[in-house]
C-alpha positions as CSV (number, residue, x, y, z in Angstrom):
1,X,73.8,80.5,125.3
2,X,70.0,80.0,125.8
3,X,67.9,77.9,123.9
4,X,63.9,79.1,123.5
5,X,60.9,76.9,123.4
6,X,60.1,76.4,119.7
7,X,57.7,77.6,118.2
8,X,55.8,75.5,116.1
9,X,54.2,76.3,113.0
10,X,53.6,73.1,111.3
11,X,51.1,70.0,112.2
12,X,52.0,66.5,112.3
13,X,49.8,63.4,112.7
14,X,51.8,61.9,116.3
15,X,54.7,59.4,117.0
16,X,52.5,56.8,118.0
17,X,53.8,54.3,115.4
18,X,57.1,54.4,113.4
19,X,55.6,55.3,110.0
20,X,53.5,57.8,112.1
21,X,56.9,59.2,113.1
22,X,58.3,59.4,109.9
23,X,55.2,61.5,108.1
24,X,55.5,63.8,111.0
25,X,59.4,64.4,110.7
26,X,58.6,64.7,107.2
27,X,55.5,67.3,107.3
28,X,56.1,69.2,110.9
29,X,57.7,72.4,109.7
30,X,58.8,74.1,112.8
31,X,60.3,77.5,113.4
32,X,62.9,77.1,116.5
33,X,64.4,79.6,118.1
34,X,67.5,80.4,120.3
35,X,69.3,83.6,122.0
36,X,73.0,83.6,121.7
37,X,75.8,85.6,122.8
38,X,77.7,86.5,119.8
39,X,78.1,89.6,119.5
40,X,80.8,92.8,121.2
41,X,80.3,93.9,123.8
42,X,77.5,97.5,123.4
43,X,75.5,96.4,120.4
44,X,72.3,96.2,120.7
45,X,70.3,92.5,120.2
46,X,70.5,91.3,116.3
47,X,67.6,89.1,114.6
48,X,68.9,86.5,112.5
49,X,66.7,84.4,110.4
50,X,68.6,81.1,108.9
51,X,67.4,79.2,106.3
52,X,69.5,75.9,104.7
53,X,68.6,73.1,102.3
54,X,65.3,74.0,101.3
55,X,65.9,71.1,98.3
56,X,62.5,72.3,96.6
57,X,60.6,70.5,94.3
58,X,57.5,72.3,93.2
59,X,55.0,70.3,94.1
60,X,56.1,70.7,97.6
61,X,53.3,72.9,98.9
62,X,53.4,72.5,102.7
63,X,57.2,73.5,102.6
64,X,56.4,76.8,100.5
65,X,53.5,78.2,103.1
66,X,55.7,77.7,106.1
67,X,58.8,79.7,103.5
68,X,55.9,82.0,102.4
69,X,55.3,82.8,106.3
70,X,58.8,83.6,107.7
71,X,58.8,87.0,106.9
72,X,56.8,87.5,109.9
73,X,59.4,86.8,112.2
74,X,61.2,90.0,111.0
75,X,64.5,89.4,111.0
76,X,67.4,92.4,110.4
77,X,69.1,90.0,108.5
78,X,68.8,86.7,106.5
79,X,70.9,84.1,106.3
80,X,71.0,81.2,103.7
81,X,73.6,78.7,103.7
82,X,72.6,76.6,100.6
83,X,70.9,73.5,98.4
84,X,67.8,75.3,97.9
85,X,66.6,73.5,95.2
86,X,66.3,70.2,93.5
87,X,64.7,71.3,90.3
88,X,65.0,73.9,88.1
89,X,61.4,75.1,87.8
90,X,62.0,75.6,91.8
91,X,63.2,78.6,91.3
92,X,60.2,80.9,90.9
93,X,58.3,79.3,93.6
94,X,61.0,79.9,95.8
95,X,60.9,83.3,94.8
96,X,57.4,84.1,95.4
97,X,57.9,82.2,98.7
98,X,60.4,83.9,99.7
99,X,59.0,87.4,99.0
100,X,59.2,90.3,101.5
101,X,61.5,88.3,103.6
102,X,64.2,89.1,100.4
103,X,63.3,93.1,101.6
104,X,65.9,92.0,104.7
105,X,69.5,92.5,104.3
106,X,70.6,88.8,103.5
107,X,73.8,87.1,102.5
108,X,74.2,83.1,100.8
109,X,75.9,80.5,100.0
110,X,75.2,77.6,97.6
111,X,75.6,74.0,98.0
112,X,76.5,72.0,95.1
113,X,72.5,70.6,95.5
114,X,71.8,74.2,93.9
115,X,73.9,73.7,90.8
116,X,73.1,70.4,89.9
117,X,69.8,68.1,89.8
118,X,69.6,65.4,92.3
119,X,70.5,61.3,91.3
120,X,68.1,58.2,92.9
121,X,69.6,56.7,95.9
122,X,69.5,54.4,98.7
123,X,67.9,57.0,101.5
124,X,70.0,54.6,103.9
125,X,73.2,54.2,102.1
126,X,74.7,57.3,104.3
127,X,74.0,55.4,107.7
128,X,76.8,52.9,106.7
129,X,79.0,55.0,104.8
130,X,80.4,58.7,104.2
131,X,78.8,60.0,101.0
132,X,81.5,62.4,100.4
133,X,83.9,58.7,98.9
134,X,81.4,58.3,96.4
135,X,82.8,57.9,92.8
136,X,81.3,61.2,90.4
137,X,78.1,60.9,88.4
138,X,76.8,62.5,85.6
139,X,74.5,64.9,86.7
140,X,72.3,67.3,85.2
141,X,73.1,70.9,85.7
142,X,71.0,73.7,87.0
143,X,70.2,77.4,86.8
144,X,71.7,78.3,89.8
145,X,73.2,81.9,87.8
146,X,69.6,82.4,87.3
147,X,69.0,81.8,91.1
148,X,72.3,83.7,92.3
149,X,71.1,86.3,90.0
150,X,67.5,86.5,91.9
151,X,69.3,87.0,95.2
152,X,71.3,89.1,94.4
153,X,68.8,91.6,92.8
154,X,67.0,91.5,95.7
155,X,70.6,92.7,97.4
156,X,71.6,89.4,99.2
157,X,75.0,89.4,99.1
158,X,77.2,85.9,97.2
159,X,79.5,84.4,99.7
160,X,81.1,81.6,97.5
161,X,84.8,82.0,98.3
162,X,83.6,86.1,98.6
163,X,83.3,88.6,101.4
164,X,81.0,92.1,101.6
165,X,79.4,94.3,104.0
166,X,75.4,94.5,104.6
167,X,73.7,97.5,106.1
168,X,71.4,96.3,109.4
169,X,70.3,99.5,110.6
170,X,72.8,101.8,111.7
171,X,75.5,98.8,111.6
172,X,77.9,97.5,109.0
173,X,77.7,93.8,108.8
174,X,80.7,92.2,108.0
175,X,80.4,88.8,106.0
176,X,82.5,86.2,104.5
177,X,82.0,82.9,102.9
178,X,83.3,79.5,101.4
179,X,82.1,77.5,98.7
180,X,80.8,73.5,99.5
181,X,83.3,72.2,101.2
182,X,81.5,68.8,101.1
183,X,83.0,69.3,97.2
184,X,86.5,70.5,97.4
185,X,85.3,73.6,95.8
186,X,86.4,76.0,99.2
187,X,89.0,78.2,98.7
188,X,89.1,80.1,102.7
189,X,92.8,81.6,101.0
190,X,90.3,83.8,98.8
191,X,88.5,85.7,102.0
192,X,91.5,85.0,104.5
193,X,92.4,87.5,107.1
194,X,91.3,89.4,110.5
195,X,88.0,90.5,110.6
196,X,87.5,94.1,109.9
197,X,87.2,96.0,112.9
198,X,85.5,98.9,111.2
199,X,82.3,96.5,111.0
200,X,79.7,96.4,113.6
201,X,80.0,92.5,113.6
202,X,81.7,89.7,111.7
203,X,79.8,86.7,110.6
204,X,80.8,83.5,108.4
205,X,78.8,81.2,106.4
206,X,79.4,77.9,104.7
207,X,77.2,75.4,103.3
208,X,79.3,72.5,105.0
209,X,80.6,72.3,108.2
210,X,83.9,70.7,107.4
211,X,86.8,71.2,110.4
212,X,89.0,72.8,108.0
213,X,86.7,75.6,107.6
214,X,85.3,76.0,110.8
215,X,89.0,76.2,112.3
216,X,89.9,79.0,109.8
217,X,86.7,81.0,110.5
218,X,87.9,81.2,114.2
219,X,91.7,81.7,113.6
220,X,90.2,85.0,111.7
221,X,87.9,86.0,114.9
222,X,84.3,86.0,113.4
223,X,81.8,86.6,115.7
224,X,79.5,83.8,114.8
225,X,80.0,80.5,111.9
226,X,76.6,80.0,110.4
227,X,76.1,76.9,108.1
228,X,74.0,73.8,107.2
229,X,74.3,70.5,105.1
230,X,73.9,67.8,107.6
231,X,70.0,67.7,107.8
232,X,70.7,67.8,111.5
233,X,71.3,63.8,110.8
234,X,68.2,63.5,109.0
235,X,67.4,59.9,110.2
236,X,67.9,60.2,114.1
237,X,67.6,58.9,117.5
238,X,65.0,60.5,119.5
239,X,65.5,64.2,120.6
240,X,67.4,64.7,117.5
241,X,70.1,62.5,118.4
242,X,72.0,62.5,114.9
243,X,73.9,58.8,114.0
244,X,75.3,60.6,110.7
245,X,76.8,64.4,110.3
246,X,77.6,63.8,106.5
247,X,81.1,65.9,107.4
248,X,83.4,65.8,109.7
249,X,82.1,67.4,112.6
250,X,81.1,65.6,115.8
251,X,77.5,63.9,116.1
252,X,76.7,66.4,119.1
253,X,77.4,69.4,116.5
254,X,75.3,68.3,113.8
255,X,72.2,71.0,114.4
256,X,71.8,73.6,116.7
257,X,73.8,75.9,118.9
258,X,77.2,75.2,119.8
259,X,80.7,76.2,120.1
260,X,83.7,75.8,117.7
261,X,87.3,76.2,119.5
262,X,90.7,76.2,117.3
263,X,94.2,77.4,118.7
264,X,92.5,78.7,122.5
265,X,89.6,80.5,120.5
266,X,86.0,79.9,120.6
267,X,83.4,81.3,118.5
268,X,79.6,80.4,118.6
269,X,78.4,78.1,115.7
270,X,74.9,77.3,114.2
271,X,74.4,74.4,112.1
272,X,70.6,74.6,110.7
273,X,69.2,71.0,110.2
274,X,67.5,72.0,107.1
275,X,64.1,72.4,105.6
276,X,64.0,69.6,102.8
277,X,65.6,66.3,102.1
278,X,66.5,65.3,98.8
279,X,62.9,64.4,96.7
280,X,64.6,60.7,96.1
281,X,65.2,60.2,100.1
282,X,62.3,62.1,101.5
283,X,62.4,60.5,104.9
284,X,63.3,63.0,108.6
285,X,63.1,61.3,111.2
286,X,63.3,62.4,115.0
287,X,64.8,65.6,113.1
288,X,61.9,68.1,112.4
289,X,62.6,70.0,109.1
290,X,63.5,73.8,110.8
291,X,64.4,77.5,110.2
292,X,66.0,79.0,113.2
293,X,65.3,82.9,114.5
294,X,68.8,83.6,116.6
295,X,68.5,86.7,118.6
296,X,72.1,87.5,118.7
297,X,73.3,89.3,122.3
298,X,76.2,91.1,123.4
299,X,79.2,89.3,125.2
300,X,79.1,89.8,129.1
């Protein structure tokens, strides 16, 4: 596995003092890339674009140009693993964001940040202290039928707890899904079983990187685990250096490239650190908000 030289396609103001630091986490939209060996051995290279916790509020017009730009990195397929939205008059400017990048093959996943609205919090309370023991709170719903319902007429396939094919080309695309783990609501038992040989390629997606998911994605032999939810840490050490994965994956795994080995296998695993933060903690910092272009290669 090779990682590129991002490419940036945001601006920022400089790290020369902390709250410099923060504005430029905050504002610095950058587009990183990275070549990995994924796929069997004969297929030709595979252009995946993936996108994760967008959390949009509409107001948020620096974050829609860089969305409204990606289609220029022409991907073959898309990839969204969830919590695109924090209000529900996001949706249509997500859309239009979006726009011929939703002409790509695509599949999703939602986190529960796309079904209900977010709550005020302490933007450090996670530094001490797994979110995931919180006690419930009443929270607003939102549209997210209306939202699946946009994808999906635009032919991105739901991977809640659900499988399907894509067309890429010539190739059949095999992909399977969970619902948030981060909320109990996965059920892995609902897409269990080997990976269909008759597909081109085999990829997973999940919104959170939970162990319990990752290990069955491998015990079934996808090709490559795609997810999100950590904001790569979101409040960081410099070079990215994450103090909080918000799951329980390890601190090295929380964003990027990486392996994920369960029972002697290993499969390749991306974990995008996001676009957005939620509007009541909007604070990155040493963690650039980021899409990520994976050229996907053959296995040597």
């Amino acid at each position: 596995m090779r990682l590129t030289t991002c490419l940036k396609l945001g601006t920022g103001l400089g790290l020369g003092l902390l709250g410099g630091a923060i504005l430029e986490a905050g504002m610095g939209f950058v587009l990183r890339e990275a070549e990995v060996e994924a796929l069997r051995p004969g297929q030709e290279p595979l252009r995946v674009l993936h996108i994760s916790d967008i959390h949009l509020m509409p107001y948020q017009r620096q974050k829609l140009s860089f969305i409204s730009r990606l289609h220029e990195t022409k991907p073959d397929l898309v990839i969204n693993t969830g919590d695109n939205i924090s209000s529900a008059d996001s949706i249509e400017p997500l859309i239009d964001a979006l726009g011929p990048l939703m002409d790509a093959p695509g599949g999703f996943v939602f986190g529960t940040n796309d079904m209900v609205s977010p709550l005020p919090t302490n933007p450090f309370k996670y530094l001490v202290r797994d979110s995931s023991t919180d006690q419930p709170k009443q929270r607003d719903p939102l549209p997210w039928r209306r939202l699946r319902g946009e994808f999906e007429d635009h032919g991105w396939v739901d991977l809640d707890n659900a499988s399907g094919t894509v067309k890429v080309g010539n190739r059949t695309i095999e992909l399977r899904g969970t619902a948030d783990a981060h909320a109990n609501i996965d059920r892995y038992d609902l897409v269990a079983g080997p990976r269909n040989d008759d597909c081109d390629a085999s990829f997973a997606v999940t919104h959170a990187p939970y162990q319990r998911v990752l290990n069955s994605f491998v015990d079934d032999d996808m090709d490559m685990i795609f997810a999100g939810h950590t904001h790569g840490g979101q409040i960081c050490l410099p070079v990215n250096r994450a103090l909080v994965a918000n799951c329980d994956i390890p601190l090295s795994q929380a964003s990027g490239v990486s392996e994920w080995t369960n029972n002697g296998k290993t499969v390749p695993l991306h974990v995008s650190a996001g676009l957005g933060t939620s509007p009541y903690a909007p604070i990155r910092l040493f963690c650039r908000p980021e899409a990520t272009l994976l050229t996907l290669v053959a296995k040597k």
